[in-house]
C-alpha positions in Angstrom: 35.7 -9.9 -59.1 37.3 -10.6 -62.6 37.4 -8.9 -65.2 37.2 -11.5 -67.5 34.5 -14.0 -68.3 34.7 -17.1 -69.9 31.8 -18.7 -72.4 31.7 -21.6 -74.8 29.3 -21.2 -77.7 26.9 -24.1 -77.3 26.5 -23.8 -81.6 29.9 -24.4 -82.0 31.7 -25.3 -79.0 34.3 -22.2 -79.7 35.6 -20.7 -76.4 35.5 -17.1 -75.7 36.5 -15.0 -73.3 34.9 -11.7 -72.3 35.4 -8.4 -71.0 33.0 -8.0 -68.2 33.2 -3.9 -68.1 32.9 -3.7 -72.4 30.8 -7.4 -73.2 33.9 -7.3 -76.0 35.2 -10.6 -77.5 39.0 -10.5 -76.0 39.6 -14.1 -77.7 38.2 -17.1 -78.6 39.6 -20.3 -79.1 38.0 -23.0 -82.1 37.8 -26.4 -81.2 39.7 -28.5 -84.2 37.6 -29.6 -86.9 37.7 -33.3 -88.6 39.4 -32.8 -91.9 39.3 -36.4 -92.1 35.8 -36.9 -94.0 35.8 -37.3 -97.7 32.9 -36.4 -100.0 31.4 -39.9 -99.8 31.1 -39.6 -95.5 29.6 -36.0 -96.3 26.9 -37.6 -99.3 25.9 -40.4 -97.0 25.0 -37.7 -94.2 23.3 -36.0 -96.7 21.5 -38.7 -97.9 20.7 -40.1 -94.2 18.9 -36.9 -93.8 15.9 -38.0 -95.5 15.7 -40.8 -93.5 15.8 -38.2 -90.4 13.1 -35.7 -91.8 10.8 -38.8 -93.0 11.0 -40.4 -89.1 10.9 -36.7 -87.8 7.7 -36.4 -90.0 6.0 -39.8 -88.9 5.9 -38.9 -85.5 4.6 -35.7 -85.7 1.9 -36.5 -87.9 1.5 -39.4 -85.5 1.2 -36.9 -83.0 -1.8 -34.7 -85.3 -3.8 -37.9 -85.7 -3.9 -38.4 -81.9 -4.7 -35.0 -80.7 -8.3 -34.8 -81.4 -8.5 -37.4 -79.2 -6.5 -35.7 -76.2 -8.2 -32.4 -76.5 -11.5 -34.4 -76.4 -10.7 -35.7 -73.0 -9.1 -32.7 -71.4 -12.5 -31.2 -72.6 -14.5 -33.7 -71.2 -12.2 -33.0 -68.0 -13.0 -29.9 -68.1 -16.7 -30.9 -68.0 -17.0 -33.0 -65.0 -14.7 -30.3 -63.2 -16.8 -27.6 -64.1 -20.3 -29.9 -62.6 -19.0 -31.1 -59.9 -17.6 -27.0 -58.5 -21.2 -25.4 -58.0 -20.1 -21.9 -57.5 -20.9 -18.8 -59.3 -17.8 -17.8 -61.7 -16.1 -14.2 -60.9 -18.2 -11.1 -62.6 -15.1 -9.2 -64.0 -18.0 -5.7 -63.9 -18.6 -7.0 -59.7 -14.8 -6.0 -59.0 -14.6 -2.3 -59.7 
């Protein structure tokens, strides 16, 4: 078995290897970073953020607006389920 376990950080993609007896960090390797973008790339993924939180928004309120009309068919579900099964429900005080 070895002694040494490999992980990458799904957050930030850094590489690090383990010690399996301790769980200590023996290294870790950072992927490069773009050094490449200038303050105008940056403010226009700033400012395509509100975009992202307004379409993000939509669709869940989207979502709200429709769910009084899902839980009001699993209810009515529920409804014809319960009708249709005749049997006596489980007394909890019956199984002592």
């Amino acid at each position: 078995m070895s002694d040494r376990v490999e992980a990458k950080c799904p957050c930030c993609s850094t590489l690090l290897t383990i010690d399996s007896a301790t769980g200590e960090i023996l290294a870790e390797e950072r992927p490069n970073q773009d050094h490449s973008k200038t303050f105008d790339d940056a403010m226009s993924h700033v400012r395509g953020g509100t975009q992202r939180r307004q379409q993000v928004f939509e669709k869940a309120f989207t979502k709200t607006q429709h769910l009084d009309e899902l839980l009001e068919k699993k209810f009515e579900e529920a409804q014809k389920k319960a009708s249709k099964d005749k049997s006596k429900p489980a007394n909890p005080f019956d199984l002592e």
